[in-house]
Every structure is written in C-alpha cells, then in structure tokens.
PDB file of N, CA, C and O in Angstrom:
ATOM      1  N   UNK A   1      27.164  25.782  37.211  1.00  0.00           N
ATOM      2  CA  UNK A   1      26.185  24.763  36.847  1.00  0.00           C
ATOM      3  C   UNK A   1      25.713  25.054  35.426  1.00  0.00           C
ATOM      4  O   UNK A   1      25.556  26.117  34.826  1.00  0.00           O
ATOM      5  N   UNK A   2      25.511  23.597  35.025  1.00  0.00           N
ATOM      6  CA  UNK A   2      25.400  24.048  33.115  1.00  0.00           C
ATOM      7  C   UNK A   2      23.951  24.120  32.797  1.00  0.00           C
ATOM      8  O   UNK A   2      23.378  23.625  33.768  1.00  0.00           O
ATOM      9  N   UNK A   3      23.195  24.444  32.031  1.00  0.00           N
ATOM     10  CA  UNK A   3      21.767  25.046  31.711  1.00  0.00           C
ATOM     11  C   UNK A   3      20.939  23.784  32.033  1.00  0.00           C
ATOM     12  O   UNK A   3      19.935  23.638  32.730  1.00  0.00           O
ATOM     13  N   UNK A   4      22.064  22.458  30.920  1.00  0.00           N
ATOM     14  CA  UNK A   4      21.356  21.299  31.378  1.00  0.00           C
ATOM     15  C   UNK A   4      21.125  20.917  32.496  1.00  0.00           C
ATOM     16  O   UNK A   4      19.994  20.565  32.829  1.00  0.00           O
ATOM     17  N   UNK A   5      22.278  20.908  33.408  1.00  0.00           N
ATOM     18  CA  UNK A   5      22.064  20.139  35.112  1.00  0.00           C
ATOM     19  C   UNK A   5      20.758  20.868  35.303  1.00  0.00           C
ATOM     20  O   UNK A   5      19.673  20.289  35.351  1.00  0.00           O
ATOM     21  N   UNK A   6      20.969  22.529  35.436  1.00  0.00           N
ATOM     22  CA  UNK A   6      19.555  23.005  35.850  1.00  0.00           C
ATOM     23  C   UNK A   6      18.581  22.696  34.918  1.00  0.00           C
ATOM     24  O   UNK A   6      18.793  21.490  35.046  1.00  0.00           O
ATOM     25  N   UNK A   7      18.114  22.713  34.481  1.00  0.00           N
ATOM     26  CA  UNK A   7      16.995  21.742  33.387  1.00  0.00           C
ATOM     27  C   UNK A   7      16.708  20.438  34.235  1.00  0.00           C
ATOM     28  O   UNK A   7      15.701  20.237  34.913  1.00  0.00           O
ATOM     29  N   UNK A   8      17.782  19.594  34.068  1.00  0.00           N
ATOM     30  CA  UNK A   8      17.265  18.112  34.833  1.00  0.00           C
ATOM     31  C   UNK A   8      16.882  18.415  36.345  1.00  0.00           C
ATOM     32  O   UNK A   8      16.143  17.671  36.991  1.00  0.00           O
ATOM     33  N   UNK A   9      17.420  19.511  36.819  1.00  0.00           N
ATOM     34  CA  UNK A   9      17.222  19.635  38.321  1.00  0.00           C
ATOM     35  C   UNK A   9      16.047  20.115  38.858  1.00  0.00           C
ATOM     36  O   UNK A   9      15.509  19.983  39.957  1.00  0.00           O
ATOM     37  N   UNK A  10      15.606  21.039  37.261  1.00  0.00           N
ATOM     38  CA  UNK A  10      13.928  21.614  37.950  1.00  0.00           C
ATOM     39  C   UNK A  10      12.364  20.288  37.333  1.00  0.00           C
ATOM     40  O   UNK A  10      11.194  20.136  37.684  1.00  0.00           O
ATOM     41  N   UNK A  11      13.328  19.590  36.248  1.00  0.00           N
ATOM     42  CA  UNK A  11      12.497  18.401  35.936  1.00  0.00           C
ATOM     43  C   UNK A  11      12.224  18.013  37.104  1.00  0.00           C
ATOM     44  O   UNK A  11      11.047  18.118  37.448  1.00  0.00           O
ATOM     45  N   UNK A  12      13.241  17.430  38.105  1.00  0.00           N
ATOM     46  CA  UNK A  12      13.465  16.537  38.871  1.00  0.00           C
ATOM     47  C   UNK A  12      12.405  16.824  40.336  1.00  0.00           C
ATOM     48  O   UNK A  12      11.638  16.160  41.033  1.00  0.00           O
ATOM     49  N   UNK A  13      12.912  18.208  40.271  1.00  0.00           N
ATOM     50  CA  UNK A  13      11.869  18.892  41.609  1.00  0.00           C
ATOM     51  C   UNK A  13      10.543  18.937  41.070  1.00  0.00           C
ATOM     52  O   UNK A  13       9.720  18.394  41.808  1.00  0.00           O
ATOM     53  N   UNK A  14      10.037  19.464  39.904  1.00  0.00           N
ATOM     54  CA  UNK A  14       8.982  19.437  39.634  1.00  0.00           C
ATOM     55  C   UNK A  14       8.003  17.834  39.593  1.00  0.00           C
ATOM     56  O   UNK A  14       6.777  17.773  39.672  1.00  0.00           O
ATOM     57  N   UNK A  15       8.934  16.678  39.452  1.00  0.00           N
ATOM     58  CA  UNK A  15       8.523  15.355  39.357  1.00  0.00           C
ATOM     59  C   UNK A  15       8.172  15.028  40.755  1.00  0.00           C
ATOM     60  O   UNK A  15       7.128  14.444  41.047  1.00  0.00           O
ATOM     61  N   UNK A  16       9.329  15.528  41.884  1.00  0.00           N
ATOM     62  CA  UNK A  16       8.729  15.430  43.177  1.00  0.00           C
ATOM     63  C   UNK A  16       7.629  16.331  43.235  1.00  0.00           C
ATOM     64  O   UNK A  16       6.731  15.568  43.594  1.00  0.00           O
ATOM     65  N   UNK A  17       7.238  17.182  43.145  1.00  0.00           N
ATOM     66  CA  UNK A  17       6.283  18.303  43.637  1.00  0.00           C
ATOM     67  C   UNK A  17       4.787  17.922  43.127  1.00  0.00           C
ATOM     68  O   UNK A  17       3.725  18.151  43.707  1.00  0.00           O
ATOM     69  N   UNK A  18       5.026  17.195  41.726  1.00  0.00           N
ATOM     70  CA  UNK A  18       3.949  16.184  40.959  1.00  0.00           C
ATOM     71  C   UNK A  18       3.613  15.333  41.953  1.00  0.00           C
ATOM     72  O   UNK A  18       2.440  15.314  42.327  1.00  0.00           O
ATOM     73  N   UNK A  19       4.531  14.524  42.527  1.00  0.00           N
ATOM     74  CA  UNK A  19       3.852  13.140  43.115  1.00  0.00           C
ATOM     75  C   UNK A  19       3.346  13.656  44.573  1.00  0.00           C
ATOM     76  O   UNK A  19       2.415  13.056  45.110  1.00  0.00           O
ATOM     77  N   UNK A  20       3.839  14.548  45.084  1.00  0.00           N
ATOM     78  CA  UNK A  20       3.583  15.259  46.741  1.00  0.00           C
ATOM     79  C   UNK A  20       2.177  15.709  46.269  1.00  0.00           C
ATOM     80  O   UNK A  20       1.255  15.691  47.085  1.00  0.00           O
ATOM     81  N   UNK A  21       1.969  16.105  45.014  1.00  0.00           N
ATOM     82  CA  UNK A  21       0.488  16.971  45.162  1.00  0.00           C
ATOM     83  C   UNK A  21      -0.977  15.803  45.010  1.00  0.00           C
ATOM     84  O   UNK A  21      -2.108  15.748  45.493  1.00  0.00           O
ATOM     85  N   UNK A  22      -0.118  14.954  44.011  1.00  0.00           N
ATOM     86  CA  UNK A  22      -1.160  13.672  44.004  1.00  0.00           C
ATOM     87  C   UNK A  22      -1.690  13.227  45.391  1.00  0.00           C
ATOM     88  O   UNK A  22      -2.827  13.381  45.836  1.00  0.00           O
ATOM     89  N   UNK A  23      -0.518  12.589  46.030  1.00  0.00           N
ATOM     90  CA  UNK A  23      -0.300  12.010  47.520  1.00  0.00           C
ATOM     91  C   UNK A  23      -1.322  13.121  48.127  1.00  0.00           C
ATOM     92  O   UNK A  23      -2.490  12.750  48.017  1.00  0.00           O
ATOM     93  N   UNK A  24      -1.164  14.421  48.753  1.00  0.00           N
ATOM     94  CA  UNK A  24      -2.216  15.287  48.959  1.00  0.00           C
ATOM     95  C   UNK A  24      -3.493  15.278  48.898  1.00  0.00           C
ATOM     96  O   UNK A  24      -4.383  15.526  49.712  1.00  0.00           O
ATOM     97  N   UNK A  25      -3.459  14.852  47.462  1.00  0.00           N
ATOM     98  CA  UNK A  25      -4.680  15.215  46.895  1.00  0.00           C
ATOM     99  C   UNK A  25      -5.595  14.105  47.268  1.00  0.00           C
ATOM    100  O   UNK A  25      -6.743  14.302  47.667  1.00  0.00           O
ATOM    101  N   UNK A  26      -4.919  12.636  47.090  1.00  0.00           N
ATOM    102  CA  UNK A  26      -5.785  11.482  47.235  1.00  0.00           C
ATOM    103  C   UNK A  26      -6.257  11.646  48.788  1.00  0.00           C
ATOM    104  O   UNK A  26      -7.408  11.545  49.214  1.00  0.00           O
ATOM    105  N   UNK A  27      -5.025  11.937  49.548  1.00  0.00           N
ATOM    106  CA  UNK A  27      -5.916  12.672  51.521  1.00  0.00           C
ATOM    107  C   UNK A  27      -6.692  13.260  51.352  1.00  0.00           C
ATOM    108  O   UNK A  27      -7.605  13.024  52.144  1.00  0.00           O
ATOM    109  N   UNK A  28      -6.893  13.990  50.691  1.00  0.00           N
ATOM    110  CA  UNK A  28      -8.017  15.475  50.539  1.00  0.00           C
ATOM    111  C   UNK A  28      -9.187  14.571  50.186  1.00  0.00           C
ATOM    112  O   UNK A  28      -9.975  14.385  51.112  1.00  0.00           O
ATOM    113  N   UNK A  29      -9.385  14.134  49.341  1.00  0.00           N
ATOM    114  CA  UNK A  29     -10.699  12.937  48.554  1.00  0.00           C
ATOM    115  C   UNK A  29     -11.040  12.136  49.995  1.00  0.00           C
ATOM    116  O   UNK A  29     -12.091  12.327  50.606  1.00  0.00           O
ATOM    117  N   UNK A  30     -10.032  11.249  50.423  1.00  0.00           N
ATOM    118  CA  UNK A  30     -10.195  10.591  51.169  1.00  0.00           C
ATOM    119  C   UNK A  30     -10.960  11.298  52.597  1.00  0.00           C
ATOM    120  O   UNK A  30     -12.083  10.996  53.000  1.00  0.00           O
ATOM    121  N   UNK A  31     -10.341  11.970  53.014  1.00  0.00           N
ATOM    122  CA  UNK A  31     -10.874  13.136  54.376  1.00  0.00           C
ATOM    123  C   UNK A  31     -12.477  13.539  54.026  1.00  0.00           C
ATOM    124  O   UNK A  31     -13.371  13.249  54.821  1.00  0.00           O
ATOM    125  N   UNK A  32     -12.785  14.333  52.582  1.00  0.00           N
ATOM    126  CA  UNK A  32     -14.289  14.712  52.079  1.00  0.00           C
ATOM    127  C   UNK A  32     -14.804  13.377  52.318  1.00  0.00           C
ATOM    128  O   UNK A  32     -15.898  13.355  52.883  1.00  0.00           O
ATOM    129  N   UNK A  33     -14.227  12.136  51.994  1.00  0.00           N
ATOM    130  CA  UNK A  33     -15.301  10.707  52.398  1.00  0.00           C
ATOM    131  C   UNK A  33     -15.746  10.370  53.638  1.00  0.00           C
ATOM    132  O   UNK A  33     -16.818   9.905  54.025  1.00  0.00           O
ATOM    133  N   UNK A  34     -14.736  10.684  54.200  1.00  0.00           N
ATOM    134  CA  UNK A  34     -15.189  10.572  55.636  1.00  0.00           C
ATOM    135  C   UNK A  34     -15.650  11.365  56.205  1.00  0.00           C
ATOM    136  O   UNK A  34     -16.181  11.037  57.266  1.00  0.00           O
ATOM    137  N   UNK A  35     -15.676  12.541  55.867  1.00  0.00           N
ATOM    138  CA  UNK A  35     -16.619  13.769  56.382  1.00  0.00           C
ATOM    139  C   UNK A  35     -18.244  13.169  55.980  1.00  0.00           C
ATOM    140  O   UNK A  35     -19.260  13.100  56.672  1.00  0.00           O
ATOM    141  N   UNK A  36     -18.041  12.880  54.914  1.00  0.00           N
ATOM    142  CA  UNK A  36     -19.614  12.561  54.058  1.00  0.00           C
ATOM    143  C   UNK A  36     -20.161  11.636  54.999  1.00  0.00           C
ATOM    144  O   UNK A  36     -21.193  11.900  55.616  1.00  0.00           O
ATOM    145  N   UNK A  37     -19.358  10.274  55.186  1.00  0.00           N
ATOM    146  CA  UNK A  37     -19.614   9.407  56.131  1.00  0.00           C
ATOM    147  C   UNK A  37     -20.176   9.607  57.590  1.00  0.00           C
ATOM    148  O   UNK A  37     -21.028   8.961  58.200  1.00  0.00           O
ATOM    149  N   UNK A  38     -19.322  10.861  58.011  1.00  0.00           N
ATOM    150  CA  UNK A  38     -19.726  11.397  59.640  1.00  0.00           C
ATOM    151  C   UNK A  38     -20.807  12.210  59.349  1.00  0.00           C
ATOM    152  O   UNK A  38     -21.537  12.108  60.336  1.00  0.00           O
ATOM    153  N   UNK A  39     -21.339  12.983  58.527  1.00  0.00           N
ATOM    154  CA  UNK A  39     -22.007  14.013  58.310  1.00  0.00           C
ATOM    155  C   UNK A  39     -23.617  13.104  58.516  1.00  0.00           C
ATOM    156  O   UNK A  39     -24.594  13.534  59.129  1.00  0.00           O
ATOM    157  N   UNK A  40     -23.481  11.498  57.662  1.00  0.00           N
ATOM    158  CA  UNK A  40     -24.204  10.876  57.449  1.00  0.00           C
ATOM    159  C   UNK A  40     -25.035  10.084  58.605  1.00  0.00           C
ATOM    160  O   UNK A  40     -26.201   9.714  58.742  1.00  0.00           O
ATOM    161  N   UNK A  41     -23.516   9.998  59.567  1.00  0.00           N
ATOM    162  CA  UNK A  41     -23.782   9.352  60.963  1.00  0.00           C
ATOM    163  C   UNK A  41     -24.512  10.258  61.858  1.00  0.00           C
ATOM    164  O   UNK A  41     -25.470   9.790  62.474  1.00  0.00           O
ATOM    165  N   UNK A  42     -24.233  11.332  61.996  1.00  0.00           N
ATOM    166  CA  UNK A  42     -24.695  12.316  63.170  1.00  0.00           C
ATOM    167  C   UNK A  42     -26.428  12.778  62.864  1.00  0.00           C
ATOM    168  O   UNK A  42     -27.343  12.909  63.677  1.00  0.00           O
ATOM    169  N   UNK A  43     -26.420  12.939  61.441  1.00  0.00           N
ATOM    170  CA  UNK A  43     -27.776  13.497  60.493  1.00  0.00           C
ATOM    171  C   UNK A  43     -28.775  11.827  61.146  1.00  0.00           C
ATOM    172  O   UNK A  43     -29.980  11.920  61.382  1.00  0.00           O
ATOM    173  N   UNK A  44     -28.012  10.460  61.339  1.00  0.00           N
ATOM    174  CA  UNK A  44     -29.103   9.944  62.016  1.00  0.00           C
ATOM    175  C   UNK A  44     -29.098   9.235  63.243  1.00  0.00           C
ATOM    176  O   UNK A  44     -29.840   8.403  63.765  1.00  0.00           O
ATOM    177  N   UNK A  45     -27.784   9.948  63.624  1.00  0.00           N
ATOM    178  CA  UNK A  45     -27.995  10.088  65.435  1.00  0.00           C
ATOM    179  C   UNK A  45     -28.783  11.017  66.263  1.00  0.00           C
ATOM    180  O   UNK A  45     -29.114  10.924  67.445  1.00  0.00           O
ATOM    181  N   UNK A  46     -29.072  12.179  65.151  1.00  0.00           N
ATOM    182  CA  UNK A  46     -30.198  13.415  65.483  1.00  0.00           C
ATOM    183  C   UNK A  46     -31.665  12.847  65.539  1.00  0.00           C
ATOM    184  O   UNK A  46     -32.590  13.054  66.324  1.00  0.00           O
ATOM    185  N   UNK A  47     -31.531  11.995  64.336  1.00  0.00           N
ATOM    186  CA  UNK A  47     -32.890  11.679  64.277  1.00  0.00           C
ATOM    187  C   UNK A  47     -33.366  10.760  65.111  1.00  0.00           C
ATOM    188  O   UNK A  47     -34.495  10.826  65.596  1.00  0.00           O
ATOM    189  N   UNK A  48     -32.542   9.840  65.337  1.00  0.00           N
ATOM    190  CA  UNK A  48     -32.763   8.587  66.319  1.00  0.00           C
ATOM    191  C   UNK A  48     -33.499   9.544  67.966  1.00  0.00           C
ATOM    192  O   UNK A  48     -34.547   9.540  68.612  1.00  0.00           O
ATOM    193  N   UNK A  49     -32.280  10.181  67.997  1.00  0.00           N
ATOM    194  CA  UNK A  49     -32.580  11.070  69.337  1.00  0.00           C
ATOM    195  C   UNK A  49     -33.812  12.216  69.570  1.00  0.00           C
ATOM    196  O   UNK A  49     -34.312  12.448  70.670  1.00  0.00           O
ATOM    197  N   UNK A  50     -34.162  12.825  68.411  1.00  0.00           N
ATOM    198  CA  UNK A  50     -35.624  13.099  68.190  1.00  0.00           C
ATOM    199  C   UNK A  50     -37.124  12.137  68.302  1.00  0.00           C
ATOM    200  O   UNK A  50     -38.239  12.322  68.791  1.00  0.00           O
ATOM    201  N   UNK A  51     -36.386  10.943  67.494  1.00  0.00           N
ATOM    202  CA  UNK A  51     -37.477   9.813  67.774  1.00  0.00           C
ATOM    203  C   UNK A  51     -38.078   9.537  69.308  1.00  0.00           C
ATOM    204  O   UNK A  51     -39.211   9.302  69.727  1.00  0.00           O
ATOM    205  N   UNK A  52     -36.644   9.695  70.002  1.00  0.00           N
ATOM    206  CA  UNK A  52     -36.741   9.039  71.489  1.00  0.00           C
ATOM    207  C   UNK A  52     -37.058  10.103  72.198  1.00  0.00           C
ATOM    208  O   UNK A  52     -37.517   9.708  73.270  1.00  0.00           O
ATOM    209  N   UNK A  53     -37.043  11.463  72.132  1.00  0.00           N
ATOM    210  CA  UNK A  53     -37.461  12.561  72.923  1.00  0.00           C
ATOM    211  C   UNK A  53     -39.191  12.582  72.876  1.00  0.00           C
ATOM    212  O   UNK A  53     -39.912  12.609  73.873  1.00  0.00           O
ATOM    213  N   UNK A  54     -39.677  12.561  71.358  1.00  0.00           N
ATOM    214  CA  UNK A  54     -41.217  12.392  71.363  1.00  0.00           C
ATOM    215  C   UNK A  54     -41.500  11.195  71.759  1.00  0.00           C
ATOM    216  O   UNK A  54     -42.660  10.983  72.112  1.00  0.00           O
ATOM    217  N   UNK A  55     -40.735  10.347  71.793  1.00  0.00           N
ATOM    218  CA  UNK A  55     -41.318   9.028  72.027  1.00  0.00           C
ATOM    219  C   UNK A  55     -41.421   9.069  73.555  1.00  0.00           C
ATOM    220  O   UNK A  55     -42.571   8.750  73.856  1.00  0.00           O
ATOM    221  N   UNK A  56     -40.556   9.378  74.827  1.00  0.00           N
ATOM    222  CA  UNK A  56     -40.639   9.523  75.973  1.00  0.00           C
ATOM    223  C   UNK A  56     -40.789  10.729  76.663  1.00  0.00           C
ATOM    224  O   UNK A  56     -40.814  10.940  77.876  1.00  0.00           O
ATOM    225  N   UNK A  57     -40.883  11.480  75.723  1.00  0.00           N
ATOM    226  CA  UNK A  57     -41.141  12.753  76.482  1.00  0.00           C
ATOM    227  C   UNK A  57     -39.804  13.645  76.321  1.00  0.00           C
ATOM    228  O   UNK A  57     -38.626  13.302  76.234  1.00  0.00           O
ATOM    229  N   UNK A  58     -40.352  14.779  76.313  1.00  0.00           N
ATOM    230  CA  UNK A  58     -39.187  15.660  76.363  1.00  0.00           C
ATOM    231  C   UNK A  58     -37.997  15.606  77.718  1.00  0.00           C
ATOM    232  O   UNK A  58     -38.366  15.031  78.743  1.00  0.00           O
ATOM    233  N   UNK A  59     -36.650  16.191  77.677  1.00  0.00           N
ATOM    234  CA  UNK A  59     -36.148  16.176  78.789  1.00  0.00           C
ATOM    235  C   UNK A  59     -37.116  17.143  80.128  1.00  0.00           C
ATOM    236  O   UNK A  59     -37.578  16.649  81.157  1.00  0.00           O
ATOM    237  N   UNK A  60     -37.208  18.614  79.688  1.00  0.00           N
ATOM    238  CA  UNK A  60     -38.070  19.211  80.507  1.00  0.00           C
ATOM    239  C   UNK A  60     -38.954  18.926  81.435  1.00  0.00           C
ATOM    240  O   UNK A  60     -38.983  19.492  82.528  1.00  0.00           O
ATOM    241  N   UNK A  61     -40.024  17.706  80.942  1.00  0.00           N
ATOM    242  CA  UNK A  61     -41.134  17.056  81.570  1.00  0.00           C
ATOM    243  C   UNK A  61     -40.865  15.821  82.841  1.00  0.00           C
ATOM    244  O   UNK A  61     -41.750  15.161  83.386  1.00  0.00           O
ATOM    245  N   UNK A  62     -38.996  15.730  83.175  1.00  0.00           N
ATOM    246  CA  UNK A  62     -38.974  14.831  83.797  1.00  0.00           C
ATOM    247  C   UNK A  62     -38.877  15.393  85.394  1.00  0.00           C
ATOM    248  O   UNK A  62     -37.835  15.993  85.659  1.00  0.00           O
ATOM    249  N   UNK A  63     -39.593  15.291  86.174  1.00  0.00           N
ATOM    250  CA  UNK A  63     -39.343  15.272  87.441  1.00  0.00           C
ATOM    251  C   UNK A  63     -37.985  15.828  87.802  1.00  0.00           C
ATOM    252  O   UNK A  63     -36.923  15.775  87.182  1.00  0.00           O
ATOM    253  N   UNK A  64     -38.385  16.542  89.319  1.00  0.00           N
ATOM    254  CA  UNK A  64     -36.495  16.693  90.184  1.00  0.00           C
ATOM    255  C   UNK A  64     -36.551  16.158  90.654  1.00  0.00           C
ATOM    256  O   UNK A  64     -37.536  15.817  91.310  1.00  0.00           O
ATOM    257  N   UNK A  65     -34.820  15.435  90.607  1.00  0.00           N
ATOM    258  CA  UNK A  65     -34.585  13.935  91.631  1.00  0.00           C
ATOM    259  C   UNK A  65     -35.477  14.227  93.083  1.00  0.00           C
ATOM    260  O   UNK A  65     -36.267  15.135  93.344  1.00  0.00           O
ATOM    261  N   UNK A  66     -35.145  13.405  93.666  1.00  0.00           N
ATOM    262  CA  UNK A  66     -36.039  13.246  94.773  1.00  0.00           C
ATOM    263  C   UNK A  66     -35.313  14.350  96.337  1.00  0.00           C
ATOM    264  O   UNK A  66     -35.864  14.650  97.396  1.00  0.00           O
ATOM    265  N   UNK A  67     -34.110  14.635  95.881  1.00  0.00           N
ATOM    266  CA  UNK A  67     -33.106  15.481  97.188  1.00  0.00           C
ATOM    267  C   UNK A  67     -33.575  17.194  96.799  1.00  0.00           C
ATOM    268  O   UNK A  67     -33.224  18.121  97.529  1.00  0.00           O
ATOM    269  N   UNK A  68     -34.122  17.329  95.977  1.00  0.00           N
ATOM    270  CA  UNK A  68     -34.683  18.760  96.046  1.00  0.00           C
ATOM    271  C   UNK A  68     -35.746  19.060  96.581  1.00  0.00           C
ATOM    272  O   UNK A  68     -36.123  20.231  96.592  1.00  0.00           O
TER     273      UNK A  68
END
C-alpha cells in the first residue's frame, strides 16, 4: 500500500470518526435536555405532593382500616 492510499485511508476514517462523534454528541445535548426537563418535572411533583400532605394531613395521622 502506497503512503498516499494510506493518507486517503486515515483521512477517510478520521472523516467517519468526525461525523460518529458529532452524531454522539448531539445525543449527549439532547439526553442533558431531557434530564433538565425530568429533573424539572419531579422537583414539582415533590412539591405538589408536599402541598397535599399539609393540606390533608400527613400519611401517619390516618386511621387503621377498619379489619384491625
């Protein structure tokens, strides 16, 4: 194999290895968004569910069903 072929051949891999890391990379961005997004959801599903614990009472304070 002549210096050139290898030359064009590590261009060539390196051009794939360029676009695989982009492709990657834009998942990676994308995944942190949606983390941000869930992080965002749960931070006020906590709160919602705090609201409703003072608001009705704690779980603790509720009665045993009636078979105990």
């Amino acid at each position: 194999m002549s210096l050139e072929m290898r030359m064009v051949e590590l261009e060539t891999r390196q051009a794939f290895q360029d676009d695989t890391i982009q492709a990657l990379n834009d998942v990676v961005v994308e995944q942190g968004r949606v983390i941000d997004r869930l992080q965002l959801q749960v931070a006020e599903l906590i709160k919602r569910h705090a609201e409703m614990v003072s608001q009705y009472g704690s779980e603790g304070d509720e009665a045993p069903p009636p078979h105990y």
